[in-house]
N, C-alpha and C positions, 0 to 999 in steps of 0.2 A: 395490499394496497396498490392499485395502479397509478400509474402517474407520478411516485413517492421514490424520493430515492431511501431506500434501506442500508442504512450504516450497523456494520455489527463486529465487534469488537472482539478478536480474538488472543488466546491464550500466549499471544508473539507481542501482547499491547500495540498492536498495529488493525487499523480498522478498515473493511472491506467491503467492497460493494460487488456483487455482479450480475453478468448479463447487462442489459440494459442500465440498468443501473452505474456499472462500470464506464459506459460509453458516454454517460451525462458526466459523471465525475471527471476523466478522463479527459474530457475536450476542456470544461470549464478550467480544469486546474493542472494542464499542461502534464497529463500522469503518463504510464506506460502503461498498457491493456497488457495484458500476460492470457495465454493458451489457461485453460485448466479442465484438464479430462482432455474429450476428442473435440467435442463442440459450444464449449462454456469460454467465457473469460472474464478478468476478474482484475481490480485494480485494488490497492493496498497501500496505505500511509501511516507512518510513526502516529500514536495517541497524542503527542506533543503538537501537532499540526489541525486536531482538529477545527479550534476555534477559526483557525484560518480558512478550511475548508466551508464550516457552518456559515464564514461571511460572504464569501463567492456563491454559495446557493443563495443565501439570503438575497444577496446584491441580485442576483439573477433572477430572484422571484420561482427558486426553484423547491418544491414543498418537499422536508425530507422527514426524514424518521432514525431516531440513534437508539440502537437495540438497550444499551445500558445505560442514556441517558436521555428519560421518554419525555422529559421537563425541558430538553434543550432544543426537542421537535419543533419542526413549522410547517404549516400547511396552507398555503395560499390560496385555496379553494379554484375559485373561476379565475385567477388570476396567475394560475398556475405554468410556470413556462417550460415544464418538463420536456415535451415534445417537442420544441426548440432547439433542444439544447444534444437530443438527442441524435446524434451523429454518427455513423456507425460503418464510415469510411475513414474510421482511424486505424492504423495501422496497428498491428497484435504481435506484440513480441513473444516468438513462439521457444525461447532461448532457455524459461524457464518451464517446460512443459513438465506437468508430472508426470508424464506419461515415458519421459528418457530419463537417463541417466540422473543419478540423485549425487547430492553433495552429504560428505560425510564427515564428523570431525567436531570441533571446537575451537572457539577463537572467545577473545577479548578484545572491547572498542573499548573507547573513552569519547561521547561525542562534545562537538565544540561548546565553548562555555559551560560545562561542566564539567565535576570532578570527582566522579564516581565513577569507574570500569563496571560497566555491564558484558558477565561472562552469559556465556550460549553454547548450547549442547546442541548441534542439529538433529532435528527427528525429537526433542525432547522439550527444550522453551523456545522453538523456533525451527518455522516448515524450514526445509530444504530447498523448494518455492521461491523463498523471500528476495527481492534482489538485495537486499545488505548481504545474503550468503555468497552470491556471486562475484559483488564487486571485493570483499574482504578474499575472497579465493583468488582472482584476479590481478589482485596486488600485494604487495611487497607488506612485511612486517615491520611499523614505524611512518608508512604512507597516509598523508592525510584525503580521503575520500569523500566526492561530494553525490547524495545520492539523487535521483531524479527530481523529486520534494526540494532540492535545497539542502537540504541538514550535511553538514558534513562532521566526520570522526576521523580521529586517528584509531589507526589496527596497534592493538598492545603485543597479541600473541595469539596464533593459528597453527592447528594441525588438524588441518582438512585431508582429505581424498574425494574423488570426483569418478564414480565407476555407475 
């Protein structure tokens, strides 16, 4: 589909756009562009953020497409402002490249207003990629994190390595 942004939901429940796609999402909703491979990039949000995102394309007139939720799709035909939106002098944080060094290990959050620890195995229910793996490496055990999105969590418990 051209024009469309493609959302697609993977196995980290964090949803992902790229290439161009990334760059529409990206500017509208203040994300970070990530490296991935040599010449791709690609932006990623918690599944709890959707709706928020679905309303900023909405609000934008921007037609998109949700790989697992095809009932939530819109498509504004000739009214379509993808190319708009499409910006692609935003800068690409090259920090998480899969092409360097990988993050390795396990940790446990708790995010805010909630009260279920969600534990994560890297390499396992959660790329090495993701920036929640960096900012939980990055900080302290008991540190409350805020991530680009917005969402913030407390770290319960980490044993990473970073090689």
């Amino acid at each position: 589909m051209k024009d469309v942004v493609f959302l697609k939901l993977n196995q980290n429940n964090f949803y992902e756009a790229y290439n161009d796609d990334a760059y529409v999402v990206a500017y509208i909703m203040k994300y970070k562009l990530v490296l991935f491979g040599k010449d791709y990039v690609k932006v990623g949000f918690p599944s709890e953020l959707l709706s928020e995102v679905i309303s900023y394309l909405k609000r934008n007139k921007i037609s998109f497409f949700i790989s697992d939720e095809p009932k939530l799709s819109c498509n504004f035909g000739k009214y379509n402002q993808y190319q708009r939106f499409l910006k692609k002098d935003i800068a690409i944080d090259k920090t998480y490249n899969v092409n360097s060094k990988k993050y390795y290990g396990t940790f446990s959050i708790i995010y805010e207003y909630e009260h279920v620890i969600f534990n994560f195995i890297i390499g396992k229910n959660i790329n090495h990629d993701a920036e929640i793996v960096k900012k939980v490496y990055d900080n302290e055990v008991n540190s409350i994190v805020t991530l680009n999105s917005g969402i913030k969590f407390k770290i319960i418990r980490k044993n990473m390595e970073y090689k």
